[in-house]
C-alpha positions as a printed Julia matrix, in Angstrom:
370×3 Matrix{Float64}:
   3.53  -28.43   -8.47
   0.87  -27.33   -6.28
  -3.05  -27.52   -7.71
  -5.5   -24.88   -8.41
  -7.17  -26.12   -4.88
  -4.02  -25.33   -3.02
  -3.97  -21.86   -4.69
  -7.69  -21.44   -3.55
  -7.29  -22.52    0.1
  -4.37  -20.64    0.23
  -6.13  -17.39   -0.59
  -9.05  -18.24    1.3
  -7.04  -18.47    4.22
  -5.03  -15.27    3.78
  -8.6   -13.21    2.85
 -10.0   -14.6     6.44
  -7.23  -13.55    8.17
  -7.01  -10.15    7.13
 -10.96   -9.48    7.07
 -12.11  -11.45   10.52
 -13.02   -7.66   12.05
 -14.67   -6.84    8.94
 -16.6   -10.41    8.59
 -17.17  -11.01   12.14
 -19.75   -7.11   11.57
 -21.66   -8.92    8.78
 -22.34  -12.17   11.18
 -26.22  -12.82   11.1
 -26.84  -10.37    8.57
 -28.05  -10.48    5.04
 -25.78   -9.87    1.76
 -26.25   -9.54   -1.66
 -24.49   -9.63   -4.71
 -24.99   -8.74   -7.94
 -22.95  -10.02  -10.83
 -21.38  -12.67   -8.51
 -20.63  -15.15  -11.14
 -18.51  -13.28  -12.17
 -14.15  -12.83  -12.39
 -14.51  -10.69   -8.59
 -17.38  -13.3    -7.75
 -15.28  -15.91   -7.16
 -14.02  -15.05   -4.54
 -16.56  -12.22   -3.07
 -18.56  -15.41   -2.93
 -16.36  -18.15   -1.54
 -14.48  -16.14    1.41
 -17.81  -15.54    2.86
 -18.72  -19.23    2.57
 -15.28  -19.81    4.0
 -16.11  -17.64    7.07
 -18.94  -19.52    7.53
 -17.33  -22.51    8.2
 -15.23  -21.49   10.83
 -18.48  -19.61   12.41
 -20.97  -20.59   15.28
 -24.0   -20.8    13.24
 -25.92  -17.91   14.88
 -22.32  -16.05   13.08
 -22.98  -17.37    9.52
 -23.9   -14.36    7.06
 -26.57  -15.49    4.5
 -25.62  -14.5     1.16
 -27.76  -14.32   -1.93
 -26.07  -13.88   -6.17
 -28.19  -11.8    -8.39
 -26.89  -12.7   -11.82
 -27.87  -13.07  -15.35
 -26.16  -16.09  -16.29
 -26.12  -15.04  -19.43
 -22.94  -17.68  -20.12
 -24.97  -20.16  -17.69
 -23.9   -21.08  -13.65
 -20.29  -21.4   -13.46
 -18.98  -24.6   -12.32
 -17.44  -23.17   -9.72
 -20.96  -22.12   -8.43
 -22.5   -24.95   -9.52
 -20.92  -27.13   -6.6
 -21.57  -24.17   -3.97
 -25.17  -25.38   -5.06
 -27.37  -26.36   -1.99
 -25.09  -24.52    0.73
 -28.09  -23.54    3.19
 -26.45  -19.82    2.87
 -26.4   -19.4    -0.19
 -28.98  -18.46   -2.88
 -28.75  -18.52   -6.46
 -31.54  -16.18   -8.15
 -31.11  -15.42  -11.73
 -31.86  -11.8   -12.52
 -31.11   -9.28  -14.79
 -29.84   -6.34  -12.93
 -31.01   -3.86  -15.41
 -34.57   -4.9   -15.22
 -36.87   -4.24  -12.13
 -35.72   -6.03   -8.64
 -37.8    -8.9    -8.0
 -41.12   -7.71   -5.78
 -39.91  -10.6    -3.34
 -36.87   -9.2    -2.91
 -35.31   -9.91    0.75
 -34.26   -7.23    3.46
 -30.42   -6.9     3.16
 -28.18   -5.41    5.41
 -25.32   -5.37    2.74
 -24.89   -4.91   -1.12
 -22.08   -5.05   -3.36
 -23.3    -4.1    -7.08
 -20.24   -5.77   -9.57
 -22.55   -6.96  -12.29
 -21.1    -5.68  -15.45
 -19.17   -5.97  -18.51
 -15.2    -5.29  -17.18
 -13.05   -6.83  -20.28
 -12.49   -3.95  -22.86
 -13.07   -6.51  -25.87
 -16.95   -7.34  -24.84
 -18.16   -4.03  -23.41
 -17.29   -2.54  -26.63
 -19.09   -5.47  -28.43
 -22.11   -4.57  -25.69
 -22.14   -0.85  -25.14
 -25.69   -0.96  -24.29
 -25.44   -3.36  -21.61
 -22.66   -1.85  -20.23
 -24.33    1.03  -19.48
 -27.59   -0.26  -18.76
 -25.61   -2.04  -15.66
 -23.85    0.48  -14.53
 -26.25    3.1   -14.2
 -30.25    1.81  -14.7
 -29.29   -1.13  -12.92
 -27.54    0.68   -9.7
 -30.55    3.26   -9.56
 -32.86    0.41   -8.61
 -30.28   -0.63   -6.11
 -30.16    2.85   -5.05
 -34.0     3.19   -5.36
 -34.34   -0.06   -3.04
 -31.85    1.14   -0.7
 -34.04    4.76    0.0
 -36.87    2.58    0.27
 -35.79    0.4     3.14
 -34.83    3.33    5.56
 -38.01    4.35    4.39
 -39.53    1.03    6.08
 -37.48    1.54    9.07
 -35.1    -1.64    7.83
 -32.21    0.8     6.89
 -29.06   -1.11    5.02
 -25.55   -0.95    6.09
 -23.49   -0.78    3.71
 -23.66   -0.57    0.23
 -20.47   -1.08   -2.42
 -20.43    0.4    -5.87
 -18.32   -0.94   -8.37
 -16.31    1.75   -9.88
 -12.96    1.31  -11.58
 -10.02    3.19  -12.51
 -10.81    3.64  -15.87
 -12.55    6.75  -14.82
  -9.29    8.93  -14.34
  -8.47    8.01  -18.22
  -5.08    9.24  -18.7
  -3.54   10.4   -16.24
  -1.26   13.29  -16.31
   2.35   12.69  -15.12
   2.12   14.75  -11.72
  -1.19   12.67  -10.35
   1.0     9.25  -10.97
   0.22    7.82   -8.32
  -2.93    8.7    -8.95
  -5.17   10.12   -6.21
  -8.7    10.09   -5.52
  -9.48   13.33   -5.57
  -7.96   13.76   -9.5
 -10.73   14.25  -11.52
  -9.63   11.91  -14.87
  -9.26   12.66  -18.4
 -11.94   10.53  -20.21
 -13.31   10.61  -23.82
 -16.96   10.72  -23.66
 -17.56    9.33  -27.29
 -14.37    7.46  -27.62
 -14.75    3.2   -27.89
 -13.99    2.76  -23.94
 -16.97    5.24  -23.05
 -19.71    2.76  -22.58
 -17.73    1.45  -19.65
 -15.84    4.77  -18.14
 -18.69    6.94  -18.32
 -21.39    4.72  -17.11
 -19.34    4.31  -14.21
 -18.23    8.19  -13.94
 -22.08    8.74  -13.46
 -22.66    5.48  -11.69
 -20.56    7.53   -8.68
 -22.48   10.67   -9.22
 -25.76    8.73   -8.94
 -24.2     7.14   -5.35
 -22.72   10.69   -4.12
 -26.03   12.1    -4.05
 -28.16    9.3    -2.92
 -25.35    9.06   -0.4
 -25.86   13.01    0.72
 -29.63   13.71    0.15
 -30.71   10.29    1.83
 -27.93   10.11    4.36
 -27.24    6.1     2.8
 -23.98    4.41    3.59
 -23.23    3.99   -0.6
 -19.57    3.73   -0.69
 -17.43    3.32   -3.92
 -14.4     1.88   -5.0
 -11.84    1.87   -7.79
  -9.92   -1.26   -9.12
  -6.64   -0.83  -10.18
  -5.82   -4.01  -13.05
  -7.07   -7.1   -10.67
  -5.45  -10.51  -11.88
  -5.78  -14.2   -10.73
  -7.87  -16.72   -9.89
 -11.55  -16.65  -11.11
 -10.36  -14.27  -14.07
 -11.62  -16.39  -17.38
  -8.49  -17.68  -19.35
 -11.37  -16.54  -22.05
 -11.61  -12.69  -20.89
  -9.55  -11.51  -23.27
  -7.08   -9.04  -20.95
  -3.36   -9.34  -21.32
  -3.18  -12.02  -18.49
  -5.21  -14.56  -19.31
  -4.5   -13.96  -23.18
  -0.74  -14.48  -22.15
  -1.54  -18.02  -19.98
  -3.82  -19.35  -22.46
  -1.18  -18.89  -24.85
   1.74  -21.0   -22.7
  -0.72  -23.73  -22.14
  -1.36  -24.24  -25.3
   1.93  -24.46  -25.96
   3.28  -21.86  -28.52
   4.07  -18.29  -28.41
   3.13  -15.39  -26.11
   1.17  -13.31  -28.44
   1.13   -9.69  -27.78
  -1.06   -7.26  -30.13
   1.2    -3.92  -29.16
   4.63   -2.78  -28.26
   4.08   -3.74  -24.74
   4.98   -0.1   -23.37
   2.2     0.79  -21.79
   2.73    0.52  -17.78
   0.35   -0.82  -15.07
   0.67   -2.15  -11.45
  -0.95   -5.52  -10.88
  -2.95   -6.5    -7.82
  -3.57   -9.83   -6.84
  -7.29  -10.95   -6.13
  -6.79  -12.17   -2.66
  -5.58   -8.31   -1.81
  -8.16   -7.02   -3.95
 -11.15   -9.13   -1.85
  -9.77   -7.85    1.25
  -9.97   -4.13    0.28
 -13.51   -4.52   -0.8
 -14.81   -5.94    2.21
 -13.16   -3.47    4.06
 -14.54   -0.45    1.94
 -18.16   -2.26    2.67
 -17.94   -2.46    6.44
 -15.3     0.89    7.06
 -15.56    2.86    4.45
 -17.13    6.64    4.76
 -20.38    6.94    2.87
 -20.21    8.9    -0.25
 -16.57    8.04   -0.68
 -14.26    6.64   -3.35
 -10.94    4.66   -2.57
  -8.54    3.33   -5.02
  -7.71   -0.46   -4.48
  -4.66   -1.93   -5.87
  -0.81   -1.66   -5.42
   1.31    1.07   -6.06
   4.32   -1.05   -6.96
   5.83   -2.4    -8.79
   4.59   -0.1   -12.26
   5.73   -2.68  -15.08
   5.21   -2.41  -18.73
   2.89   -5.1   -20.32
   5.77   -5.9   -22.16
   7.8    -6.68  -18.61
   4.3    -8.35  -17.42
   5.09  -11.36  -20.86
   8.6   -11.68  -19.97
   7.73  -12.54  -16.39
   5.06  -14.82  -17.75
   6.92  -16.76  -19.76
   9.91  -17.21  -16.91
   7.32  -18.85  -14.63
   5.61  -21.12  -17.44
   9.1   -22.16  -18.06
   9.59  -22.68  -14.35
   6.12  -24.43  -13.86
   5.64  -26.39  -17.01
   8.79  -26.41  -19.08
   7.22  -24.09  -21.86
   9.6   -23.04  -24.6
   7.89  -20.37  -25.95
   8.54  -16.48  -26.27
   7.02  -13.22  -26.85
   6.02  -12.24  -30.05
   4.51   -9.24  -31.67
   1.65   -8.94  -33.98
  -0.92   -5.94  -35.21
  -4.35   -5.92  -33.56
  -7.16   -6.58  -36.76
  -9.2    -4.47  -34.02
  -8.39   -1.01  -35.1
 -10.08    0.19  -31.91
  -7.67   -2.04  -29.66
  -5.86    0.39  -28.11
  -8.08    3.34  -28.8
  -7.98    5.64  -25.17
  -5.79    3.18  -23.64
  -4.0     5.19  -21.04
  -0.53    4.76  -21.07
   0.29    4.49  -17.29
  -2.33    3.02  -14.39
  -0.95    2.85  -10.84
  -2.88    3.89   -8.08
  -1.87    6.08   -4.88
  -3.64    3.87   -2.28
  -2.84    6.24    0.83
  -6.63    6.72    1.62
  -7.35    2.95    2.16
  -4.33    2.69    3.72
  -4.76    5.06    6.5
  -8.36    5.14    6.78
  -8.99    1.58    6.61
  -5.6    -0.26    7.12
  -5.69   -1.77    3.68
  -1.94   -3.32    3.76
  -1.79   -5.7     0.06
   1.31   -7.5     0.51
   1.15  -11.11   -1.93
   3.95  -10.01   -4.42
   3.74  -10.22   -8.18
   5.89  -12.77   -8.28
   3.9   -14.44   -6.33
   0.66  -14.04   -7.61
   1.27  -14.36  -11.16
   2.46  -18.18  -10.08
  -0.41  -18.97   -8.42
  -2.22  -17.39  -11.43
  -0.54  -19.73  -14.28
  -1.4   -23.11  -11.29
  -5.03  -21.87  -10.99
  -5.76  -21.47  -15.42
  -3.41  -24.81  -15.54
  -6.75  -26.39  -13.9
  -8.96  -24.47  -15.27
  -7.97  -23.88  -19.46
 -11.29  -24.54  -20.72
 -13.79  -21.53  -19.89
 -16.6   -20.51  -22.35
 -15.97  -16.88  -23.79
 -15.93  -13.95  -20.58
């Protein structure tokens, strides 16, 4: 069997190869992000360190993390420690930026709260991340065209939980359908926040002519996602290493497509360095739509196939009685905008991915709570 480090080179590899155009415009320049310890961290953070290896040195982008670190550094980011282009500043995005703050050419905001279970334990913070946190990004971003040091690109991130449930007729669902969202229900901390966190970058975007672009995440999965985090996945693998039953608190009908990290990354960059200002594009796959159901099933085929497990999929009751509350029934993403505007192609299959998913937590089974 192959180790979590194969899985990682393998990925870094593949994410190189389909972003070199994309990379090879941030050479020399300056990059921040925020929340980059993170599940989408991990690798937002390593492929760039990864480019830089393979660079001229006069090539190598500089890359600072703004995080909290509220869980502590990673150990995955604890031995990127010391890289000469990379710094490690711990700050809470929804308090002021630091006054020392560096002239970037690029930001990607991901710091906040993404697993259902601990944004509705942390409304608050949820929303304090995704909105008072991206108008000082916002505000800082006005302020350097403002000193003549104008950024060039800038990366919200969105997610698809903003389209709520989607009617049959927009599945695949577009960008340009507007969502059906509870504003009061137990998800809104995190859908709303980010339904105005667009707003917010649409009109900083228009009135200040800023290249803010946005982008929606359709059910990322793999590597860097905490066996801790408390979404089906990682609940299901934590549950085959350990050797029993896959637990599953529903009837498993509700349907998602699954997109594997190393796709994900390279749609991201892409939206950062391509995209249109003021824009949204979904990021995912649009096949294949499995139930969660389907999604344990396949699980427990591989773990039987990787590690001999002998377990199967069992139901139980949620104690949460707001564990499914607003879960939409069907998520799968028409990604026809990134495709044609920005040759997005994803193409690891699920298959695929979900193996190098159950190698990567086989290495890494012990992870403080997401």
């Amino acid at each position: 069997m192959r180790t979590s480090q194969d899985v990682i080179n393998r990925d870094l590899e593949y994410i190189y190869n389909k972003l070199k155009e994309e990379l090879a415009r941030l050479a020399g320049k300056k990059l921040l992000i925020t929340g980059g310890a993170g599940f989408l961290g991990y690798y937002l953070v390593q492929s760039i360190l990864y480019w830089n290896e393979r660079a001229e040195e006069a090539q190598d982008i500089r890359l600072t993390v703004y995080d909290n670190y509220i869980r502590g550094v990673p150990p995955w980011l604890t031995k990127l420690e010391g890289n000469k282009n990379l710094t490690l500043i711990k700050h809470d995005i929804t308090c002021p930026l630091p006054q020392d703050i560096e002239d970037f050419q690029y930001i990607i905001h991901a710091a906040s709260i993404a697993s259902p279970t601990y944004y509705r334990k942390h409304p608050i913070e949820t929303m304090d991340a995704n909105v008072k946190g991206l108008r000082f990004l916002l505000g800082y971003c006005r302020q350097q065209k403002e000193k003549n040091k104008p950024i060039e690109g800038f990366l919200f991130f969105s997610t698809s939980e903003i389209y709520g449930n989607s009617s049959p007729e927009n599945i695949p669902t577009p960008e340009t359908y507007y969502g059906y969202v509870s504003c009061t229900g137990p998800r809104a901390c995190y859908d709303e926040s980010k339904r105005y966190g667009e707003t917010l970058c649409v009109n900083f975007a228009r009135q200040y002519d800023l290249p803010i672009k946005i982008v929606r995440p359709f059910n990322n999965y793999g590597p860097g996602l905490k066996i801790t985090d408390r979404r089906a996945l990682p609940d299901f693998a934590r549950d085959v290493l350990a050797e029993r039953d896959i637990v599953m608190l529903s009837d498993g009908s509700p349907t998602r497509t699954f997109c594997y990290v190393a796709d994900a990354i390279v749609g991201y960059y892409k939206i950062l360095v391509r995209g249109q200002k003021g824009e949204a594009y979904n990021i995912g796959v649009e096949k294949p739509e499995i139930s969660i159901a389907d999604l344990a099933a396949r699980v427990v085929d591989l773990a039987r196939n990787l590690f001999g497990h002998k377990g199967k999929v069992v139901r139980q009751l949620s104690a949460d009685t707001d564990y499914l509350a607003d879960n939409p029934s069907r998520r799968c993403p028409s990604i026809a905008k990134a495709r044609n505007d920005l040759d997005y192609d994803p193409s690891i299959p699920l298959e695929e991915g979900l193996r190098r998913s159950l190698i990567w937590y086989y290495d890494n089974r012990d992870a403080e709570d997401a």
